[in-house]
N, C-alpha and C positions, 0 to 999 in steps of 0.2 A: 558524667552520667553512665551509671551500669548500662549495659544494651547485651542482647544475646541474638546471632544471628537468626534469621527467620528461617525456622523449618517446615512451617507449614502455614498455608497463604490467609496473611493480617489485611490485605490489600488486593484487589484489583487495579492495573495502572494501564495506561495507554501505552508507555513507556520506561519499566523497570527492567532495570542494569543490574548485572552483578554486583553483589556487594564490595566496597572497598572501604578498608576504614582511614577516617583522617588520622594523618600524622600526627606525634604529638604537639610539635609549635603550632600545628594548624589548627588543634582542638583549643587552645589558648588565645587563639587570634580572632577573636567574636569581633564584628565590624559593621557597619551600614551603609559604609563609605570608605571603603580600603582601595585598593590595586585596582578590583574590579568594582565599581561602583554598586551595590544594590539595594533599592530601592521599591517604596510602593506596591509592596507586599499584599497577595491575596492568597487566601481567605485573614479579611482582618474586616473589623467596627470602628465605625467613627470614634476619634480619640485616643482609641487602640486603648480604654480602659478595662475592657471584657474582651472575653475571648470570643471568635466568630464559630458558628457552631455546623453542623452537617447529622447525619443521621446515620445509622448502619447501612450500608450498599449504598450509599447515596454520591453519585459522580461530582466529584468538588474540584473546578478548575484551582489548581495552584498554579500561582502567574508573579512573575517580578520583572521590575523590567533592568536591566543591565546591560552595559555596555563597558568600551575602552577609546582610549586615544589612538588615533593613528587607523590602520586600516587591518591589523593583526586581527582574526576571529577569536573569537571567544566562544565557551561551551556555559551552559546553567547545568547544576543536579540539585536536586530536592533531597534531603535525608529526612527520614520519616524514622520515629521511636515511637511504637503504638504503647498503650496501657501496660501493657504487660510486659514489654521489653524489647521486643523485638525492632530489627532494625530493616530498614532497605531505603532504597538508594532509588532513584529516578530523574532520567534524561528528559529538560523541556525544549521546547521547538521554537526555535523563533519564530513569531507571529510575519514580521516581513510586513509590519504597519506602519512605521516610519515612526514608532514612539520607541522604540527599543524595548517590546515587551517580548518575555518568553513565556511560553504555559506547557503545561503538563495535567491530565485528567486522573484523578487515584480517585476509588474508591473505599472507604478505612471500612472494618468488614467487625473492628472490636469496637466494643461500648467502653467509652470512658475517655477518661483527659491526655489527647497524641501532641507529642510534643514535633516539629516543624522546624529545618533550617536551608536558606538558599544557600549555595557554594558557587562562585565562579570560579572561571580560571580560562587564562590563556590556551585554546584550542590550537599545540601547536602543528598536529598533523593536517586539522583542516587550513591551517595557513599557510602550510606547503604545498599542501594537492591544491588549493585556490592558485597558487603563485608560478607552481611547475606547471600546469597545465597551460595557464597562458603564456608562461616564457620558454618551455619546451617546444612548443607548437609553433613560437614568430621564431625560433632558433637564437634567443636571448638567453644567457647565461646557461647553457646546457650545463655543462661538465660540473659546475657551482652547483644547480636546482639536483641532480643525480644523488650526486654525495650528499646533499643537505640532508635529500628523502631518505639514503641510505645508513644514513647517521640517526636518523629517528627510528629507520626498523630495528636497527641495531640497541637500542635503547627501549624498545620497547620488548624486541626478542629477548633480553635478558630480566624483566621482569616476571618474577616466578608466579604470580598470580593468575597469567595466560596460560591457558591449555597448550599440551605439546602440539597439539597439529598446527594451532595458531603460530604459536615460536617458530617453527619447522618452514609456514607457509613466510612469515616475514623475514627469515635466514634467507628464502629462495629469494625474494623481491629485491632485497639488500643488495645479495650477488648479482640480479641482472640489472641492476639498477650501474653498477659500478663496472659490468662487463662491455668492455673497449668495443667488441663482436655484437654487443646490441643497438641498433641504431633508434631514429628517433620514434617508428612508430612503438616499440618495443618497450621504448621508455614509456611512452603514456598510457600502454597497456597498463603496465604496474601502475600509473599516476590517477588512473580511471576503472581500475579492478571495483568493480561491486564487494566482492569480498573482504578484502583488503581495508575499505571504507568500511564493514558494518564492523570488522575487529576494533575499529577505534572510534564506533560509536558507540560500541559494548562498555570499549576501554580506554578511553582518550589520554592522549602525553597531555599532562598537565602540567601547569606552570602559573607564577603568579596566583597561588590558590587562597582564593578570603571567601572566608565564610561568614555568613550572615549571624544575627542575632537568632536565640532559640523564641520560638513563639508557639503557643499553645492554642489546638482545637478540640472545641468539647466534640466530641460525638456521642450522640443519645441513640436510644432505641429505634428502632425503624417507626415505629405508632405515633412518635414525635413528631415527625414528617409525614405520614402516609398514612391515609387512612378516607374511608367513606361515614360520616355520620348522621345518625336519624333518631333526632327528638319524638319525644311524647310524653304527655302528661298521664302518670299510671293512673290519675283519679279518671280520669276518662274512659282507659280502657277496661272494659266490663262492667261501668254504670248502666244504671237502669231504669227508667223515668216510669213512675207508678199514675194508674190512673187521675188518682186526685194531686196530679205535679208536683210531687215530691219525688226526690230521688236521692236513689242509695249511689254512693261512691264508689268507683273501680278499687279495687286492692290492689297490693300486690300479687296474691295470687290470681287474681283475672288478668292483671297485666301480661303474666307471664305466659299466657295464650297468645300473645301478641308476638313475641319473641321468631316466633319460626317465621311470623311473615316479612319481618325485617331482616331476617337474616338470608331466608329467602329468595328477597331481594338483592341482595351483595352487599348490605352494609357488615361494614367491622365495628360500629360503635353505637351505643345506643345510650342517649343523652337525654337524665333525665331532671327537669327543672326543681327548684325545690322542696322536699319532700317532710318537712317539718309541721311541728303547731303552726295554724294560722291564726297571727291576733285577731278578736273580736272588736276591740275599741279600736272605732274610726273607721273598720271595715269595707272598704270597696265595694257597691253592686256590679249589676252588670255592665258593659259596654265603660264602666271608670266611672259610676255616677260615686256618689257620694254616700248613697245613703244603700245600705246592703239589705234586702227582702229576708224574711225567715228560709232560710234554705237554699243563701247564696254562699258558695264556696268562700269567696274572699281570695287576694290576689296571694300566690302562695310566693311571694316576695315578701310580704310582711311575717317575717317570723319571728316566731313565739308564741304561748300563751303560758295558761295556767296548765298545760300537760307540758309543756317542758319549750328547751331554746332549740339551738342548733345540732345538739347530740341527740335530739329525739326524733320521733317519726311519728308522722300526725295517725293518731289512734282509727281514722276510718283507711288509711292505706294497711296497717297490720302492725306486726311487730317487726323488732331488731332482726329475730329470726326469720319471719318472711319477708323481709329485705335480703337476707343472706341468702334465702333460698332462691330468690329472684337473680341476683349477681349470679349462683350459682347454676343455675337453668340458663343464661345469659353467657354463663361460657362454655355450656354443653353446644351451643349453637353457634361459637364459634365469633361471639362477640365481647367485647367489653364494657364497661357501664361506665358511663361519667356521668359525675355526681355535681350540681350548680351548688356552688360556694357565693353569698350570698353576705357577705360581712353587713351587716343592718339588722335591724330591731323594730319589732312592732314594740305600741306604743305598751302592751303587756308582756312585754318580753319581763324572763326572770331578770335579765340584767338590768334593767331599767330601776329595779326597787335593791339589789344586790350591790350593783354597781355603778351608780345617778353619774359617777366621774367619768363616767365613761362618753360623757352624751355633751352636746352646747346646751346648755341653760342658758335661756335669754335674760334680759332685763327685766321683765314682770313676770319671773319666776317659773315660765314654759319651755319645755323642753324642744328645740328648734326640728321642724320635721322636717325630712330631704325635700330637697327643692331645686325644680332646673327654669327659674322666674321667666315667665310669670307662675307658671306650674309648679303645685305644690302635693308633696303625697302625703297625704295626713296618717295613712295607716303606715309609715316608715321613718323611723328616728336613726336618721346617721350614724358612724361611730363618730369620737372627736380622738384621736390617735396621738396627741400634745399633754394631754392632761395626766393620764398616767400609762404612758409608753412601754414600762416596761410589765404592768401585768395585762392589760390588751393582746401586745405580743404574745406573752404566756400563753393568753385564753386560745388566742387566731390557731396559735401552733397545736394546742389540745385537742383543736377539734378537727383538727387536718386528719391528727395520727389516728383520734377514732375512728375515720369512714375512711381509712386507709387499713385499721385493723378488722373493718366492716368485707373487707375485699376491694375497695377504689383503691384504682390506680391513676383515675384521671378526674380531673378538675376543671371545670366551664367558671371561669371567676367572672361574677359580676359588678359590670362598673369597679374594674380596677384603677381607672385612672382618677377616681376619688378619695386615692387611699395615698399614702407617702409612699414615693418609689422606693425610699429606702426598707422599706415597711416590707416590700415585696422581694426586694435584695434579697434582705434577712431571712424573708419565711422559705421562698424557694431553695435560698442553696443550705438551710437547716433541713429541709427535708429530703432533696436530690441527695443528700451527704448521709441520709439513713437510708436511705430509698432512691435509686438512681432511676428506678424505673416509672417512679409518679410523673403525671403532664400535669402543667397548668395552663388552659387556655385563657388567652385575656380577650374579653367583652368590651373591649374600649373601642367604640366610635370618635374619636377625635382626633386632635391636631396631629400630625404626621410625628411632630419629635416627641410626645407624650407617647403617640402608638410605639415608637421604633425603640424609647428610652425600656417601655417595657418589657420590647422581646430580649434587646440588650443585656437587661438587668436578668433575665433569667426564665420568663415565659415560652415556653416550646412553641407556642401557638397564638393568634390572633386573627379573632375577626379583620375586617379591611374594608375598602371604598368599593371590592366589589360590589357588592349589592346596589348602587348607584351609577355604576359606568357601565351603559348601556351601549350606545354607539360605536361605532367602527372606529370613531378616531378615538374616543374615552378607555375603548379596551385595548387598543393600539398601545396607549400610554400605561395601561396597567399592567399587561400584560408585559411588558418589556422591561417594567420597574421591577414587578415582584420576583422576575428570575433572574435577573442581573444585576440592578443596584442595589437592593436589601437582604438578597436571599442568602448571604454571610450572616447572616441573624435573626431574621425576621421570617418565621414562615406564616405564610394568610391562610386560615381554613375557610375557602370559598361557599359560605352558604347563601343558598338561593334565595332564602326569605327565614325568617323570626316569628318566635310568636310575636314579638314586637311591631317589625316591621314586615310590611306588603307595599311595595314600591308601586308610584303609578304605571311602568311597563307590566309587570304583573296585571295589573286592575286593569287595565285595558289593551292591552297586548292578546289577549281571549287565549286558545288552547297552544297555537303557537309560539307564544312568549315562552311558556313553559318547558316548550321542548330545548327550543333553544337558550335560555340560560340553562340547565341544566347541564346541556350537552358542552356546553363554553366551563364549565364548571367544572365536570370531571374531567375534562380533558386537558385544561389550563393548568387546574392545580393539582398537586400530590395530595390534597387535602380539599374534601369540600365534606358540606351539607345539608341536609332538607328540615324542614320542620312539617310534624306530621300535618295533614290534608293540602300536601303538594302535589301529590299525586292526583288527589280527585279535583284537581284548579278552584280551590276555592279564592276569589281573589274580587267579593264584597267587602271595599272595607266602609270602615266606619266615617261619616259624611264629612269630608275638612282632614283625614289624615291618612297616613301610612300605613293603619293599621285594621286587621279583619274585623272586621261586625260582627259582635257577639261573641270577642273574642277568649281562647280559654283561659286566659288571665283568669278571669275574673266568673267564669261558669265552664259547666261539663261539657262536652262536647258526645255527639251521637253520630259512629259512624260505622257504615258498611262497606268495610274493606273490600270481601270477599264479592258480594253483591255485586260494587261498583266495578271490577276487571272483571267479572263474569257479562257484563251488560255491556263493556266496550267501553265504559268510561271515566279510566282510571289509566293513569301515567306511570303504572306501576311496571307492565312490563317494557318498557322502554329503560328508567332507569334499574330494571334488575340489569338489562341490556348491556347498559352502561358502567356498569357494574363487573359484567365479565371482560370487556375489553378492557377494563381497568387490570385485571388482573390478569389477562392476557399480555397485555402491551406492558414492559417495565421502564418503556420511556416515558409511559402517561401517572410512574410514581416516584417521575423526579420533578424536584424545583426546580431545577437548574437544569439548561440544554434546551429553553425554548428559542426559538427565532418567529419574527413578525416577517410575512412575503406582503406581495401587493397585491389590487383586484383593482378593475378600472373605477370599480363602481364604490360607491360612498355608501353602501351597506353590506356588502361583502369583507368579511373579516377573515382575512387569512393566517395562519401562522402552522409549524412544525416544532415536534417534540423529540429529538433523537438519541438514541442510546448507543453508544460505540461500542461495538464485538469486546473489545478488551477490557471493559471495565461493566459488562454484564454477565450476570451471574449465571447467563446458559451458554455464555461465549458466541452468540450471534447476536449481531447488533439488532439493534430494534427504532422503527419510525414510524411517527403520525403524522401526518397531515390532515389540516381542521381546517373545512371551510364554510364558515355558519354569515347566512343571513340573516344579520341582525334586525330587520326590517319586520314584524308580526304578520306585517296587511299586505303582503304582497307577493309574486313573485317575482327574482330578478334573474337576468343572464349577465356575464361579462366574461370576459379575459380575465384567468388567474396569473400571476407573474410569480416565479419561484426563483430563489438562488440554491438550485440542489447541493451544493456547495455545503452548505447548512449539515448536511446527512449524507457524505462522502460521496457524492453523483458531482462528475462537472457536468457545467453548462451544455446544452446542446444536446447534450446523453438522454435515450429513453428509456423507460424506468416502467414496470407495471402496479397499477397501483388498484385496491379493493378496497371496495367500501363495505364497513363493516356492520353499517345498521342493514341495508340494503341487499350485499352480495354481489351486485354490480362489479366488474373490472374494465377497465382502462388501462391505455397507452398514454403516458404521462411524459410531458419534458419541461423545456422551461415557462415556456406559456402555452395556456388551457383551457378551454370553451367549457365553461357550466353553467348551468339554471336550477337555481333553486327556489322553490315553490315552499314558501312558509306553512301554506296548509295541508301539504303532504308530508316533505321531508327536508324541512327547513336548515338541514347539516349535513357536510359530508365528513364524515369521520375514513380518514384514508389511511389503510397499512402499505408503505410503499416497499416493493420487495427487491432485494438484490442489492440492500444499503449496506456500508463499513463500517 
């Protein structure tokens, strides 16, 4: 592999060493299982068929575990070759777990494919300073352990790679080490020198050096990972309902009044659901009846008509142009648009009479409508992805790269797990490979290896079970999944609710519920978000389901933004709230680094988000501590239990900590009296200060 030193920083590390390059037998010597065993490699994906991915600044333990025979130490280093060539070198730590793992924290700083390899080797200065220290001090083999030591300064003093004062300082250690006039506290001066020890941890005598196999991590754009987003249907915003109940549709130019108050708020994206013809035949009314009134939108999932399929835009939002002028007002403000991708056809779709191959044809000649049984959507005809595979593909890919030449860069896919994964292999890394910078988020509610196969295969992003795991122990268990077992590939955009779905803790959790998923949301994930009238708690749903009454599927929605935070009731400035410590705190926009604590109580949910000085991008580390009463109807008190350990504090040590909704400060250690009152301030969002 070309490589060219690094001259200017590709990385953030906990622990980067000076550069050394391998030898050439050594560069030859790829192994998994050499001299020094290595093994069980992280960042890696089930199968290890895909690569495991991270984001720009994003802190990514890499961890192997290794070991040797006998009691001789051994050292791990990480060699990192970013995108562009550059190389560096990093020292990992034994964890000291009794599994033989070592880790080390890098953050990769370039977009694109960094290739990764572990190296062990025989650490043989720490196996002398282990050995002389205890046999200098019982008066066991002195004059042997002296010379040993002094045979390795000597071996390392003539390595030209060291700095002269270094040479200089280990020529001195050598000679007192081997001088007859030095006795034995003398000796373990030099066997116990702080300095001495960091020179060879800079630069360790190696021996027995095998190197792992090369393995590859994608790293994407930071938006991949991190981000706040908030949905709205543009037909909504700036409709108008006329005396005799008729009403005109929002545009996109009314939409685009909308823009300052999302943004406003602190989101970065602004997620907009289908924006195409909506079929007439078979039409949805309102609340999902069947039969649609003169003057019912129609659910804007069914698309197509006779003004056109997926490359149009439904003629009451505007044209191609005030869609671009919309994107384009969208990122005056400092947001992005993603656009619902939506593979499906109303039953007037052009492709329907263009392309019939495209669809199930049943037995008596009908063309089979999506269906999740007993439920059937009459105004939606599946794709069938079998029959002619390869111009489907075609068509899928044409229309990506239009609303990508539109200005999308991002993608809300629906119901992807109805579609052939290979299907999505193909489309994702044909279009990352023109455009690195497009997302795909995947819409899949299901089976855990369906979700993970598709962040696997190539999706930046996916929905998740959050919406469902309410409880202290349910979020115990999410929370711990999503940032330790899957988050090598899989990142969850935590949104609070759907227009789809309104969970029963929403519907009757009252205005508490809201604060608190919300606040468990931006602070959990590097990624969440809301769908518009989360803010004003609408959370009537529809009688027997999950979902809002009189929901915008299926009609306009009338709403005063401004009104409702002027009057006191709107959730709006709490999550702009939530929004600036997001971008205050940059340990609240990482996956990875969270820790679960205890509380006595079985609705007290605790955990900490930490960011190490070294591998953050203003060089001071950074912590949260989140302590949310999951409980709506209540208030609770208990005992918090911390391992500060988590966020560089030992045990026992006090720490001051601010609450950042509040302003409140505290004296914090390892256990801590709080009450939290659901109808006041049902969260403590804590910045803990004086962390490493």
């Amino acid at each position: 592999m070309a490589t060219k030193t690094r001259t200017e920083a590709s990385v953030r590390s906990t622990a980067e060493i000076p550069l050394r390059p391998a030898t050439p037998w050594q560069t030859d010597q790829v192994t998994t299982a050499g001299r020094i065993p290595l093994t069980l490699t992280q960042p890696s994906t089930p199968g290890r068929l895909f690569p495991p991915k991270a984001f720009v600044g994003e802190a990514v333990p890499f961890g192997v575990t290794a070991f040797r025979e006998g009691h001789d130490l051994i050292g791990v280093h990480l060699r990192l070759f970013s995108p562009s060539g550059a190389e560096s070198l990093h020292r990992l730590t034994a964890l000291g777990d009794g599994f033989d793992r070592w880790s080390v924290l890098v953050a990769p700083l370039e977009q694109g494919t960094w290739t990764f390899r572990f190296e062990g080797f025989a650490d043989d200065f720490a196996t002398w300073e282990h050995a002389a220290d205890l046999k200098i001090a019982a008066g066991v083999d002195v004059p042997l352990m002296r010379e040993m030591g002094a045979l390795l300064f000597d071996r390392a003093r003539d390595e030209r790679s060291r700095p002269n004062a270094e040479r200089s300082a280990l020529e001195a250690a050598a000679a007192t080490l081997r001088d007859p006039e030095v006795g034995v506290e003398g000796a373990l001066a030099v066997v116990r020198d702080p300095e001495i020890a960091a020179f060879f941890a800079e630069r360790p005598l190696q021996s027995l050096v095998t190197i792992g196999a090369a393995k590859e991590l994608l790293v994407e754009r930071e938006r991949a990972g991190v981000g706040a987003w908030y949905e709205f249907f543009p037909r909504s915003e700036g409709a108008r309902r006329f005396k005799n109940g008729t009403v005109k549709s929002g545009t996109f130019r009314t939409a685009k009044k909308r823009l300052p108050g999302v943004a406003g708020m602190g989101f970065d994206v602004v997620y907009l659901p289908p924006i195409h013809p909506i079929g007439r035949v078979n039409r949805k009314g309102r609340n999902n009846t069947l039969e649609a009134l003169p003057g019912d939108p129609g659910s804007p999932y069914a698309i197509g008509a006779a003004e056109g399929g997926h490359d149009a835009i439904h003629p009451e939002l505007g044209t191609v142009a005030d869609f671009r002028s919309f994107v384009r007002a969208a990122e005056k403000e400092g947001l992005e648009v993603a656009l619902d991708l939506a593979l499906q056809a109303a039953p007037d779709h052009p492709w329907v009479t263009e392309h019939p191959e495209w669809f199930t044809v049943l037995p008596d000649g009908t063309i089979a409508y999506a269906e999740n049984p007993p439920k059937k959507y009459q105004d939606i005809y599946p794709l069938n992805f079998d029959t002619d595979p390869e111009g489907i593909y075609a068509e899928m890919l044409r229309i990506v790269r239009y609303w990508i030449a539109q200005g999308v860069k991002i993608f809300r896919v629906d119901n992807p797990h109805t579609k052939p994964l290979q299907f999505w292999e193909w489309l994702i890394a044909t279009v990352n490979a023109e455009d690195p910078d497009v997302i795909f988020l995947a819409e899949a509610f299901t089976r855990p290896a369906v979700m993970q196969s598709l962040a696997m295969v190539g999706f930046q992003q996916s929905y998740s079970y959050f919406t469902w795991r309410n409880t202290k122990e349910e979020l115990e268990e999410f929370l711990s999944s999503i940032s330790n077992e899957t988050s090598d590939f899989m990142r969850p955009n935590l949104f609070v609710n759907t227009h789809d779905i309104l969970t029963q803790y929403l519907q009757y959790g009252g205005r508490p519920a809201y604060k608190i998923r919300a606040a468990i949301a931006a602070t959990a994930g590097a990624t969440y978000g809301v769908y518009a009238g989360y803010e004003l708690y609408e959370n009537v749903a529809r009688p027997g389901s999950e979902e809002n009454i009189d929901n915008e599927k299926y009609e306009f929605k009338f709403r005063d933004w401004e009104k409702a935070e002027a009057d006191g009731d709107s959730l709006a400035p709490y999550l702009r709230r939530l929004n600036e410590i997001r971008r205050a705190h940059p340990a609240l926009r990482q996956l990875r680094g969270l820790s679960v604590h205890w509380s006595d109580d079985d609705a007290i949910l605790v955990y900490s988000k930490h960011l190490p000085a070294a591998v953050s991008e203003s060089g001071v580390a950074d912590t949260i501590v989140v302590v949310a009463n999951v409980d709506p109807h209540s208030a609770r008190q208990t005992m918090v239990h911390l391992d500060p350990r988590a966020f560089g504090i030992e045990p026992g040590e006090s720490f001051e900590v601010e609450d950042l909704i509040t302003g409140a400060t505290w004296t914090w250690s390892t256990s801590n009296f709080v009450r939290l009152d659901s109808f006041t301030e049902p969260v403590h969002i804590l910045h803990v200060k004086g962390t490493r």
